[in-house]
C-alpha positions in Angstrom: -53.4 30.5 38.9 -51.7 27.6 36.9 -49.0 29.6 36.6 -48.3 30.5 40.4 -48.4 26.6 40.6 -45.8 26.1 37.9 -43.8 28.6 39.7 -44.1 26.3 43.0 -43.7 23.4 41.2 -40.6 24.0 39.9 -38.9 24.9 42.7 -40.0 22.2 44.6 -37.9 20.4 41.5 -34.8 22.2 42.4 -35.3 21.5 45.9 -35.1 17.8 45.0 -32.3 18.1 42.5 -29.9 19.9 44.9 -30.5 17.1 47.7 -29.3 14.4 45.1 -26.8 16.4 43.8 -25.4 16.5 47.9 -26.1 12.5 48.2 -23.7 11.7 45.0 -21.0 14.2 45.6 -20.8 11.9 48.9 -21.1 8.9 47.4 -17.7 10.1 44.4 -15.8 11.5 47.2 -16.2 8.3 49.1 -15.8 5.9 46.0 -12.5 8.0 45.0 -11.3 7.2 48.2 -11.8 3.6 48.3 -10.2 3.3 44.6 -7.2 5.1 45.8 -6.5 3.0 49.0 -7.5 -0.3 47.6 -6.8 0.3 43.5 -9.9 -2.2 42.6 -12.5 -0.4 40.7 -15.2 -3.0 41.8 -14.4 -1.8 45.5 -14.8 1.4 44.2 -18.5 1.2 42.7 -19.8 -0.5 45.6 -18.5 2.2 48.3 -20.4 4.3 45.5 -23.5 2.3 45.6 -22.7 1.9 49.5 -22.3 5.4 50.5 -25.5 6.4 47.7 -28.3 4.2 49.8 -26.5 5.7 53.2 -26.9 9.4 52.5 -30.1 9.2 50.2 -31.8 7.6 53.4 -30.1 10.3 55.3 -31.1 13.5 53.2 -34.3 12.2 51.6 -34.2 14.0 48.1 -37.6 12.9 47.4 -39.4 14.3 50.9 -39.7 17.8 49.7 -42.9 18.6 47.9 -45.1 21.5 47.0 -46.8 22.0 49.9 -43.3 22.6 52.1 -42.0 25.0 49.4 -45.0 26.9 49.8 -44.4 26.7 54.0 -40.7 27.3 53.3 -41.2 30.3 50.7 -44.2 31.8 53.2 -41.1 31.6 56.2 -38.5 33.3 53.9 -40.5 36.2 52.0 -42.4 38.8 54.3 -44.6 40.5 51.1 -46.1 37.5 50.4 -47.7 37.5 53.8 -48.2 33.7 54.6 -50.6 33.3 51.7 -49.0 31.2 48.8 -51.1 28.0 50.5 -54.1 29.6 49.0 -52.6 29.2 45.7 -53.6 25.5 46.5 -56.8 25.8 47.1 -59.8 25.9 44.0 -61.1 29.3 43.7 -64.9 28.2 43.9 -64.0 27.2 48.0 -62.5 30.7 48.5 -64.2 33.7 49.8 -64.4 36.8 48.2 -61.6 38.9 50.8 -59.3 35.1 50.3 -59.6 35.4 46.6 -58.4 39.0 46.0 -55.5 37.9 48.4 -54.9 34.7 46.2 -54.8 37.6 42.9 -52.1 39.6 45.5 -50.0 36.5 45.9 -50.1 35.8 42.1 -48.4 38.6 41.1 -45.6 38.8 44.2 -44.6 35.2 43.8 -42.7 35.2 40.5 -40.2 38.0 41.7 -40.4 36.7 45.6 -38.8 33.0 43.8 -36.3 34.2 42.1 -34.6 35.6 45.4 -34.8 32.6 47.2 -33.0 28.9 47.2 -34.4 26.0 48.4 -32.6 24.5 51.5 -29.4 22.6 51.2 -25.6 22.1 52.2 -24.2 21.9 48.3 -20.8 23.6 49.6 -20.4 21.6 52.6 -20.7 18.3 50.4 -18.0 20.1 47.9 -15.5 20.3 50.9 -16.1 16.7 52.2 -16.0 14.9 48.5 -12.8 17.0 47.7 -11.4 16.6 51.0 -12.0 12.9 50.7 -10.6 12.4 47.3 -7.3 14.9 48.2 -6.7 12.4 51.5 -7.0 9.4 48.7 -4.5 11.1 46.8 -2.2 11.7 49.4 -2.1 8.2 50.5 -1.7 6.9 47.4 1.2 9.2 46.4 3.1 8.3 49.7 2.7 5.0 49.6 0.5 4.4 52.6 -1.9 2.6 50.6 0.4 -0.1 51.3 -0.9 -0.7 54.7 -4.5 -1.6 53.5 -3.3 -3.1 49.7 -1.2 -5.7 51.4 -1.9 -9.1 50.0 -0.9 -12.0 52.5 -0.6 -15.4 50.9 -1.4 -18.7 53.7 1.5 -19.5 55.7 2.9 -22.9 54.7 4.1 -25.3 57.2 7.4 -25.4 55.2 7.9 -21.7 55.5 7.5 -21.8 59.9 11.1 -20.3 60.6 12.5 -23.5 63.0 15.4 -22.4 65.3 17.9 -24.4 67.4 19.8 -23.7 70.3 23.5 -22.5 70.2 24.3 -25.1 73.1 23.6 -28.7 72.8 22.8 -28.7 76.8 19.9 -26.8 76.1 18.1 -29.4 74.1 15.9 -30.0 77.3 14.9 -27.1 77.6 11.4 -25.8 76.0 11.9 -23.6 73.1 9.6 -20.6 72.9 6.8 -21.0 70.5 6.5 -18.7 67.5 3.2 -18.2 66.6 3.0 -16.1 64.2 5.5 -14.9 61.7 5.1 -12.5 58.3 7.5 -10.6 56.1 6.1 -7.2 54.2 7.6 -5.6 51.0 6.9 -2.2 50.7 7.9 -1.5 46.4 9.3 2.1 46.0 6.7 4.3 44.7 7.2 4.4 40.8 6.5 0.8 40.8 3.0 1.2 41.0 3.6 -2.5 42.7 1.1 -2.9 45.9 2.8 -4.0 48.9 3.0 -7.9 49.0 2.9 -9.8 52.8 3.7 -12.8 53.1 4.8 -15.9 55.7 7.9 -16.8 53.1 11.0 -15.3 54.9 13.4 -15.4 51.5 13.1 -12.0 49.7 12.9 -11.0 46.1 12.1 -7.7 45.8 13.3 -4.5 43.8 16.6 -2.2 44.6 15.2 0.2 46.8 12.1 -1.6 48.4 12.2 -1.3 52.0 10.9 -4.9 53.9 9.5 -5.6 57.5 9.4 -8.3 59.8 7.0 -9.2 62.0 7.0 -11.8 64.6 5.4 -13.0 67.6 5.8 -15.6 70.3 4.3 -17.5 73.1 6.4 -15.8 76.0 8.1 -13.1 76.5 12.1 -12.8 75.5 14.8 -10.7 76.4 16.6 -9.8 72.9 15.3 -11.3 69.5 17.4 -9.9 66.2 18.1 -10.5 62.8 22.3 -10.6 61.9 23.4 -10.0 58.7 26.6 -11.2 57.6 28.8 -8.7 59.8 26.2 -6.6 61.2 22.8 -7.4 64.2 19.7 -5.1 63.9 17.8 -5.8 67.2 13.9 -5.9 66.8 11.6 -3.5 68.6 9.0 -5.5 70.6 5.1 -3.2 69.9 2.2 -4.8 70.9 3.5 -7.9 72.1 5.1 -8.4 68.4 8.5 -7.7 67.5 9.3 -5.5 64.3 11.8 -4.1 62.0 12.0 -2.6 59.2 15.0 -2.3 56.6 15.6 -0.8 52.8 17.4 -2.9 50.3 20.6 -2.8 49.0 21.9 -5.2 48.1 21.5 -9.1 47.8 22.6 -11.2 51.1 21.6 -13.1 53.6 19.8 -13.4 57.3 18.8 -15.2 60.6 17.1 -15.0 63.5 18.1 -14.9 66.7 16.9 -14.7 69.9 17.7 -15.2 74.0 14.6 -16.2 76.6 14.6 -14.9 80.1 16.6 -17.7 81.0 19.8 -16.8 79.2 19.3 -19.5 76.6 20.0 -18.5 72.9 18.2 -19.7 69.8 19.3 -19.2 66.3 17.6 -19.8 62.7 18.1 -21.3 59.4 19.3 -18.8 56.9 17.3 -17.0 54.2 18.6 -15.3 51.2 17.5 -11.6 50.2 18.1 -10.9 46.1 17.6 -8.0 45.0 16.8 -7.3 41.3 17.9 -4.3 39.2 15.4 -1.9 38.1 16.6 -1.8 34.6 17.4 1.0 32.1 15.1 1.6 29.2 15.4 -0.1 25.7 15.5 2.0 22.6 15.1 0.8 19.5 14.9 3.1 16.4 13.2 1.9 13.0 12.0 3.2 9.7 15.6 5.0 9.1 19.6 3.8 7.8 22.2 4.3 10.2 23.7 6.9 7.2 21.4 8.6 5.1 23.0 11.4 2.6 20.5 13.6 0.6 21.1 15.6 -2.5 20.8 19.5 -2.6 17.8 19.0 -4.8 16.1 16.2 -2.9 13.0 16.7 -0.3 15.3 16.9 2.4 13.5 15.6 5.6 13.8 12.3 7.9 11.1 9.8 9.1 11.3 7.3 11.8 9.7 5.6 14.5 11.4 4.9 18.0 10.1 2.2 20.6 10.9 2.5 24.1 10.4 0.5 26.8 10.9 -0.5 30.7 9.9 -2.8 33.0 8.4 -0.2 35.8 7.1 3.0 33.5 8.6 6.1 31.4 9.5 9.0 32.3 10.5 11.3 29.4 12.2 10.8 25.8 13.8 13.2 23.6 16.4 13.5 20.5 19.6 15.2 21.0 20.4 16.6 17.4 23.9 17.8 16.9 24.3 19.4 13.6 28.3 20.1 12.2 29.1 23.2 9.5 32.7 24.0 7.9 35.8 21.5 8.1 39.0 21.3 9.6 39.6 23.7 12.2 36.6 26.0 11.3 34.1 23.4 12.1 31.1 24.6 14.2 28.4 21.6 16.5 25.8 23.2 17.3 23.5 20.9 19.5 19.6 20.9 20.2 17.0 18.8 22.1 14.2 17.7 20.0 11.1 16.6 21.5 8.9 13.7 19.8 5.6 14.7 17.5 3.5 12.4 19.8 3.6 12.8 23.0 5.0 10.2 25.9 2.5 8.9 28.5 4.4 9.4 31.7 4.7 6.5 33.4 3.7 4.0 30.0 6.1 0.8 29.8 6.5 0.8 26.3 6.1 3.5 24.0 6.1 3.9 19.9 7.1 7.6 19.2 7.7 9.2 15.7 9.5 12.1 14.8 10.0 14.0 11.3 13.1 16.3 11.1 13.4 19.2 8.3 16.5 19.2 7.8 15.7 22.8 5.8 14.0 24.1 9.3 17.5 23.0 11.0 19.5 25.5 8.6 21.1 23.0 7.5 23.0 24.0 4.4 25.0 21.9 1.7 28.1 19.7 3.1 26.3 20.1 6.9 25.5 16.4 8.8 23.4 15.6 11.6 24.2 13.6 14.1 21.3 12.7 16.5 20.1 9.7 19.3 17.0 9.1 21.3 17.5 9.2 24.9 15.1 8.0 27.6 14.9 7.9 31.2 13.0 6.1 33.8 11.1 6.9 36.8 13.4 5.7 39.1 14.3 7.8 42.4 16.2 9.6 43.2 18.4 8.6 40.5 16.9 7.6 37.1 17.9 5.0 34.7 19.1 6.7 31.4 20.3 5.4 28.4 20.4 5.8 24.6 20.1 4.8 21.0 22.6 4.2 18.6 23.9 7.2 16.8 22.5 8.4 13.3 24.0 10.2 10.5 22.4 12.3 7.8 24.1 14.2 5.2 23.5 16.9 2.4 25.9 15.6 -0.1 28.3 19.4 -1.2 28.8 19.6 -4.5 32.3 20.1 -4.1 34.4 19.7 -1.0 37.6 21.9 0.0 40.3 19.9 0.6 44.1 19.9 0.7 46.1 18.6 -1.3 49.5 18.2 -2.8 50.7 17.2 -5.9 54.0 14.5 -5.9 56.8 16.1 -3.5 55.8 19.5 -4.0 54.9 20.6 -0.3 52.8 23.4 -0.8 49.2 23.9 -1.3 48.3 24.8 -4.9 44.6 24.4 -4.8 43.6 27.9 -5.2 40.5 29.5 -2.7 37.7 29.5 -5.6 36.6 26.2 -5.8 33.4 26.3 -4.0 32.5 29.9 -6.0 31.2 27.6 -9.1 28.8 25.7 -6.7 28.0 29.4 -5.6 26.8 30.5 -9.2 25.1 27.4 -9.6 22.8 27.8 -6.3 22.4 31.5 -7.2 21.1 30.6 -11.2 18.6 28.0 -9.8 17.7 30.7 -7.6 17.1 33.4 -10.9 15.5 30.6 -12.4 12.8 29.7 -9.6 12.0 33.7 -9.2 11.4 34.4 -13.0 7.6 34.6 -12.6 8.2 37.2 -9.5 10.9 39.5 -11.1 10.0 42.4 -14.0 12.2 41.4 -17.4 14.6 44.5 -16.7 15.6 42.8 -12.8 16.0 39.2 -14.3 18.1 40.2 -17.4 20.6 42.8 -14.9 20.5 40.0 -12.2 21.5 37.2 -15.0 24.2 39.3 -16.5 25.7 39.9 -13.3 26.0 36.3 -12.8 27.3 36.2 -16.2 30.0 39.0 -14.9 31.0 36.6 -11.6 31.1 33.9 -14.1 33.8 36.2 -16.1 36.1 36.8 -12.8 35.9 33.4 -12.1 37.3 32.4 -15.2 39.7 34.9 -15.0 40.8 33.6 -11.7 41.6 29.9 -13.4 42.9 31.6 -16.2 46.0 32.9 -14.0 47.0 28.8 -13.0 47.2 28.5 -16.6 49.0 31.4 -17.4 47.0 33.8 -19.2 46.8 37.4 -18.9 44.1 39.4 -17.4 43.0 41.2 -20.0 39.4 42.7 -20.9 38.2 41.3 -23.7 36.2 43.7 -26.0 32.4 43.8 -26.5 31.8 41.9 -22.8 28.5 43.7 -22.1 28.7 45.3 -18.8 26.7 47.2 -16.2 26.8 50.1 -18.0 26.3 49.6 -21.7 23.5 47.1 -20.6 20.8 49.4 -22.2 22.6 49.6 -25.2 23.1 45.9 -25.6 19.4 44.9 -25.3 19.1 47.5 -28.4 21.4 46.5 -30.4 20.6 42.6 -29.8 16.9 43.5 -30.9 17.9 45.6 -34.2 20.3 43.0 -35.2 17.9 40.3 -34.5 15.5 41.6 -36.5 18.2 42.0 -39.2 19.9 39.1 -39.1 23.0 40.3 -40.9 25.8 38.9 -38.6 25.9 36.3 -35.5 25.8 37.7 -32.4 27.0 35.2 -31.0 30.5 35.2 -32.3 31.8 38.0 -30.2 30.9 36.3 -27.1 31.6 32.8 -28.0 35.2 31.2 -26.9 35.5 28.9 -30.6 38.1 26.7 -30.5 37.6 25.6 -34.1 36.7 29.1 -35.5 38.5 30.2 -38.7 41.2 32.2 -36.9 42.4 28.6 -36.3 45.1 27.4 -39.0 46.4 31.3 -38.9 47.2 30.5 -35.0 48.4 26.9 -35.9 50.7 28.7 -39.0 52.0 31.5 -36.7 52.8 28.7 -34.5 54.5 27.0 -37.4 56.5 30.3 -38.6 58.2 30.8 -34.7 58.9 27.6 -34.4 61.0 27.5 -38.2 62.7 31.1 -36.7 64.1 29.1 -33.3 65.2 25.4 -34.3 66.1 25.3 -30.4 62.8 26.4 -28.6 61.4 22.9 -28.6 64.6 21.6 -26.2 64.2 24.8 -24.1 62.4 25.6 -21.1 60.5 28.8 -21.1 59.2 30.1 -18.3 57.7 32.9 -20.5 55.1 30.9 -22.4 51.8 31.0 -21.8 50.8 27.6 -22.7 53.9 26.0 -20.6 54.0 28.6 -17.6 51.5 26.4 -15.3 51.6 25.6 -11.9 49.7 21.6 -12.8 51.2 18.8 -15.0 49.8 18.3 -18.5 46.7 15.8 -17.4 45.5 19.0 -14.6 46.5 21.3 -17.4 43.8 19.8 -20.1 41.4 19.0 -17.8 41.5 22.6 -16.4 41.8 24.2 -20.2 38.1 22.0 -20.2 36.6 23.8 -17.0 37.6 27.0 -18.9 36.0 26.1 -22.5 32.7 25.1 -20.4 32.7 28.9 -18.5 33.2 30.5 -21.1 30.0 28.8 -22.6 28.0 29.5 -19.1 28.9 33.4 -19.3 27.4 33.2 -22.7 23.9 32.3 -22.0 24.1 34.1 -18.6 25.0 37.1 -20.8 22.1 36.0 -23.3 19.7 36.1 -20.1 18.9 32.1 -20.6 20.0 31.1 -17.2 18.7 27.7 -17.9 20.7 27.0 -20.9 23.8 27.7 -18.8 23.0 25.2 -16.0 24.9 22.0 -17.9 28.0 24.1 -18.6 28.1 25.2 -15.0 27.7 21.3 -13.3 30.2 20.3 -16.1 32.6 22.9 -14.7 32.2 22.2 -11.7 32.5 18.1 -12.4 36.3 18.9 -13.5 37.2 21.2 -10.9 36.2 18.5 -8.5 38.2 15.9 -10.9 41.7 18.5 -10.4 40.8 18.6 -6.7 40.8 15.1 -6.5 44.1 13.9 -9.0 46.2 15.8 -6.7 47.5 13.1 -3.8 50.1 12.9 -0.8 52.9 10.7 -0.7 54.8 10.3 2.4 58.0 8.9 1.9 58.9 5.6 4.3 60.9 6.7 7.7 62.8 3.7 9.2 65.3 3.7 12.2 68.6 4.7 11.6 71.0 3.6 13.5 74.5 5.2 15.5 77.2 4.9 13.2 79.8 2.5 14.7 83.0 3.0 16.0 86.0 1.1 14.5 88.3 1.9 17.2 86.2 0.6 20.1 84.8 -2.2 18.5 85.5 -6.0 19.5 88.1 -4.5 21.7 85.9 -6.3 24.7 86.1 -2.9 26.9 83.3 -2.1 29.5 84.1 0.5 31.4 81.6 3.4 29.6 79.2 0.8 30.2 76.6 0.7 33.0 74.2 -2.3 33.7 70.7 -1.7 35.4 69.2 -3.5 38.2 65.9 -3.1 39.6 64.6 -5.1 42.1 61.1 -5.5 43.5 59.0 -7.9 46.0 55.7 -8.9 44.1 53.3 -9.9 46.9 50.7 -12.3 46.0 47.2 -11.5 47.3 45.7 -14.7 49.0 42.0 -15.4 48.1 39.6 -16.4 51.0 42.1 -16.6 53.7 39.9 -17.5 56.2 38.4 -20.1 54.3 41.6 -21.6 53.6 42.3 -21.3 57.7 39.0 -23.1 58.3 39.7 -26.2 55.7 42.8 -26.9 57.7 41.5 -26.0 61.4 38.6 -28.4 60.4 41.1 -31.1 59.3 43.2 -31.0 62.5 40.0 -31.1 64.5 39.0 -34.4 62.6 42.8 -36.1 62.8 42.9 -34.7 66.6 39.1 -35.1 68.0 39.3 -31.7 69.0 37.0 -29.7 70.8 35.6 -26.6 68.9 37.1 -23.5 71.2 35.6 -20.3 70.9 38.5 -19.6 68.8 37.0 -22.3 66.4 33.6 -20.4 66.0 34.8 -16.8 65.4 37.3 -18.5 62.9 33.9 -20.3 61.2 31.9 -17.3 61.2 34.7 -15.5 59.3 35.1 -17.7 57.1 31.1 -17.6 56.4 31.4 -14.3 55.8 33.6 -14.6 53.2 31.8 -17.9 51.6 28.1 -15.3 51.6 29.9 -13.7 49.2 30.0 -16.5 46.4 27.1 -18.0 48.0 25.2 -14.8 46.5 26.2 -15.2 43.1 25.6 -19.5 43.3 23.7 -19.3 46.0 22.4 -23.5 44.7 26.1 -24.6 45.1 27.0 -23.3 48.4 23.6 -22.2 50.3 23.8 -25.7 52.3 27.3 -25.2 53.4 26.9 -22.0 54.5 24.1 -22.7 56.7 26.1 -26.0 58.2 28.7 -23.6 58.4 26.7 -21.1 60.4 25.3 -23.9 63.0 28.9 -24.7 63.5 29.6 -21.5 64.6 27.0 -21.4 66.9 27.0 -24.5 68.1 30.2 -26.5 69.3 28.0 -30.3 69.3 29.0 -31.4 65.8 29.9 -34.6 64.1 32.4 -35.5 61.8 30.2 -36.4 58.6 29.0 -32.7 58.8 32.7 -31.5 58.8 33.8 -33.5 56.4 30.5 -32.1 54.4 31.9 -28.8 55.6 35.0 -29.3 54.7 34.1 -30.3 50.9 31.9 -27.4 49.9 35.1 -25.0 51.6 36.9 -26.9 49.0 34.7 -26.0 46.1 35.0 -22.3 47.2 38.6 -21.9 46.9 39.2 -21.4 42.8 41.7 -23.5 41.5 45.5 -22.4 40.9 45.9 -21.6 37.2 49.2 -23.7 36.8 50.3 -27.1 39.0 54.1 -27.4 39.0 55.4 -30.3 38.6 58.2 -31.9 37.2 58.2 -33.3 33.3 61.0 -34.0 30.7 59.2 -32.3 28.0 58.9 -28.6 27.2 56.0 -26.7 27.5 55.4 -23.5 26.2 52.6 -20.9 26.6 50.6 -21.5 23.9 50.5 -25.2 24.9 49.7 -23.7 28.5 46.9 -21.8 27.4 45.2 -24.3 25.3 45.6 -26.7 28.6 43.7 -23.8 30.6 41.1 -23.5 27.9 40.1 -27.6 27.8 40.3 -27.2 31.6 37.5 -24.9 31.6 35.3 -26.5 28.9 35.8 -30.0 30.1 
């Protein structure tokens, strides 16, 4: 019996749970909404609390309780035969027939429950909180959030747009009251900037913002419009207000105007529109040299850091890595885009990234570089900014470069093709060397006498620039006889009756040597002449190099033939120093040999001593050319207006028609420089722009007019006049230069 009412009980529970669980997907869908359209989180948690006491009072989650699960289970499960209300009841107030029913219903309820859930609309509250959250979205994404995120600042009597009439006989009349006026800047989306109303009709706003106007007066009008320099955008009159809309461009400036029924015309002061430049993103790299070179043996990889920033959000950032193999005309870029180990934060102003480059992982290989810069971009649209960091350079230093090169005026190339083989054997030893522990003693000693054998021909090679012959010299251990060697080395090491060594070693100071030197001696005695000679036949004289290559090279030699030894004694380390030591001289020939270009000057025509000074012109043809320079003239309607205004003053003229196109022409071209200054010439724009609406003037505001056309015009750059002393251009410059500091 407890357990049937467990088994109510719990659902009961679940009953409950599910209605809450439909009042606060309400509530987040709601709140969502709110957040998105007014972006204030405290909005937010009170539509939540809001829309929470609403629905709760709504659906009641706590109503349900075990007696109507035990109505609504009865309703929805025929076998239990509208009894579960006697699992209620105490068994002593049963009768006998209700008691056996009561054991019936015990033992049908548990798998009766399990088929049934309590009542509720869970998946129509999905639909409505993720239909309310996807409309937030939407608005948010398309900016029409901006119609309820407005923020409106208090009109100020100063800002209240004043307008005057473009007739002075209309003074009388009664200008048509504005009552209320207000100005809306609607940011471009990336901004994440809420849309900003406002009473102030001047404009600051971002390149790509789009602005509306709004205004509305006592009594109805028959045109109101705003004019822009050369161009008049007539406002649409809704709801008794009149409206328009416009997306920046560029920085200028406006006015109203209007006409009333009565065919009088109104126009307004004039307000400036600036519009700023979303800028490009900063990068800034740290933590690495502008050059950074690495030996072949160094831990070749590269650290750094890279902080980006811009003023409305980031969009993406990225290295472009270009890495460079060969020289000369063989060279090879191969380029890649690297992305950053941390990820950007789309939409972040500023940003530290880091990167780590293998330079290994790259396949970069000895005598590659790397060339690579961080390049960001913006969110701007539809265009974004992009720009980049400086460019850095890392290196593997080569141990030997290939380059040409010529020795005093011989113009051929006599640096043979095998000076990088020396680097070769050296990368291929360390390479033995490292794999000793994975290689069975037979592989290591065949795989260091080969390298002992490519030692040989490369020796043999340099022998030929000095002349020697390519001969075999005996007991070199070879390929074959390999076997034999290791057996013979042993027996005679455990001998120790001769030196092994001598057979293989290239002694300079062996006792052969005063034999040679005597021999030397005895030829020399036979041929009192071969001194003064020049024999192309001997060895020790038949080299392409002069004597300083020739020793230096004889060295390279000496320390090879030391390098094949141990190579050939299968002591690969031991052979290391003679190899770099080698290789240290060949770089030292490659380098002595330099280019000398001889100095080219002009060489004149000879002259003709018949022809000259006898004073005859007739071969001889002048040249003329002429051309007319025309001299653009700067502002010419400006400099028009300075002198119409000056004959109007002398004359007391009236201001025509023609007067007040000329005028507005010439504040056309004034807007211009009144953009970039707009403190220096603002006022005499708008005194010009009354003056060409308005004929009534006086003469203090022309002569004011008349001034600040003046200070438009830029000055000439030189005054002629006339002086007794000379004058040059270098005293004309530094003239110019006080001029413009003074």
């Amino acid at each position: 019996m407890i357990e049937a009412k467990n088994i109510l009980t719990k659902f009961t529970q679940r009953w409950q749970l599910l209605l809450y669980l439909e009042v606060f997907l309400y509530a987040l869908g709601s709140a969502i909404l709110v957040y998105f359209l007014s972006t204030n989180l405290l909005f937010a948690v009170l539509g939540f609390i809001l829309i929470s006491a609403l629905m709760s009072f709504i659906k009641k989650p706590w109503q349900p309780n075990i007696k109507a699960s035990s109505s609504f289970i009865d309703n929805h499960a025929a076998t239990l035969e509208h009894s579960t209300s006697l699992l209620l009841k105490p068994s002593e107030n049963l009768s006998s027939l209700a008691m056996l029913q009561q054991q019936k219903i015990v033992q049908r309820l548990s798998a009766e429950v399990r088929n049934i859930s309590p009542p509720n609309n869970l998946i129509k509250s999905c639909i409505v909180a993720v239909s309310l959250i996807l409309i937030g979205f939407l608005a948010y994404q398309f900016n029409l959030t901006d119609y309820f995120t407005t923020e409106q600042s208090p009109i100020n009597k100063k800002d209240v747009i004043s307008f005057q009439p473009t007739d002075s006989t209309d003074l009388q009349a009664e200008i048509p009251k504005l009552l209320n006026q207000s100005l809306t800047i609607y940011y471009p989306n990336y901004t994440n900037l809420r849309a900003s109303k406002s009473s102030t009709m001047d404009v600051i706003a971002v390149e790509g913002s789009r602005i509306s106007w709004e205004l509305e007066f006592n009594d109805a009008l028959e045109t109101v419009s705003i004019e822009n320099i050369d161009n008049s955008y007539a406002m649409e009159l809704k709801d008794g207000k009149y409206t328009y809309s416009l997306n920046l461009t560029g920085s200028s400036f406006y006015n109203f105007k209007f006409s009333d029924k009565k065919g009088n015309t109104y126009f307004s002061d004039l307000y400036a529109i600036e519009v700023t430049k979303d800028e490009a993103p900063t990068v800034d790299i740290k933590g690495i040299e502008q050059f950074t070179q690495f030996e072949f043996t160094d831990y070749k990889t590269v650290q750094f850091n890279s902080e980006i920033t811009d003023d409305y959000g980031l969009n993406e950032a990225y290295i472009i890595a270009t890495v460079s193999k060969g020289t000369g005309e063989s060279v090879k870029f191969r380029e890649e885009q690297l992305s950053f180990d941390t990820s950007l934060k789309r939409g972040a102003k500023s940003q530290n990234l880091s990167k780590t480059i293998n330079l290994e992982a790259m396949k970069m290989e000895p005598g590659d570089e790397l060339y690579f810069y961080v390049q960001a971009s913006d969110l701007k649209t539809p265009k974004p900014n992009i720009s980049r960091s400086e460019t850095y350079f890392v290196a593997i230093k080569d141990t030997t470069t290939n380059t040409f090169g010529v020795e005093g005026t011989l113009g051929v190339d006599r640096m043979p093709d095998y000076f990088r083989s020396q680097r070769q054997l050296i990368i291929d030893t360390e390479k033995l060397i490292k794999q000793r522990g994975q290689l069975s003693k037979k592989d290591f000693n065949f795989t260091s006498n080969e390298l002992g054998f490519d030692q040989k021909a490369l020796r043999i090679k340099y022998g030929e620039f000095m002349g020697e012959e390519q001969a075999e010299e005996e007991g070199v251990i070879t390929q074959d006889n390999l076997e034999d060697f290791e057996a013979e080395n042993e027996h005679h090491g455990e001998e120790g009756e001769e030196d092994l060594l001598a057979a293989y070693t290239h002694d300079h100071d062996g006792s052969n040597e005063h034999n040679l030197v005597e021999e030397k001696k005895e030829r020399e005695s036979e041929n009192p002449l071969e001194a003064f000679a020049h024999s192309h036949d001997d060895a020790e004289m038949a080299t392409l190099f002069e004597e300083s290559l020739r020793s230096k090279l004889l060295k390279a030699l000496g320390e090879m033939w030391d390098s094949e030894l141990y190579l050939r004694l299968y002591e690969p380390e031991k052979s290391l120093p003679y190899q770099y030591r080698a290789l240290t001289l060949l770089q030292d020939i490659k380098n002595s040999a330099r280019i000398y270009v001889h100095r080219i000057g002009f060489d004149p025509p000879p002259i003709k001593e018949d022809t000259r000074l006898s004073g005859k012109l007739e071969d001889i043809n002048s040249y003329r050319k002429n051309e007319t320079l025309e001299n653009e003239v700067l502002f010419p309607s400006i400099r028009t207006a300075i002198y119409r205004i000056e004959q109007i003053i002398n004359n007391n003229s009236i201001i025509s028609e023609r007067d007040q196109s000329l005028f507005e022409r010439a504040g056309n071209e004034l807007a211009q420089k009144a953009i970039e200054n707009p403190g220096q010439f603002l006022q005499t724009l708008q005194e010009l722009k009354q003056l060409s609406e308005n004929k009534d003037t006086t003469l203090e505001m022309l002569r004011t007019i008349q001034k600040g056309l003046i200070k438009a015009i830029p000055s000439s750059e030189f005054h002629p006049s006339k002086s007794d002393r000379f004058s040059d251009q270098i005293n004309q410059l530094l003239l110019k230069e006080l001029e413009i500091h003074d």
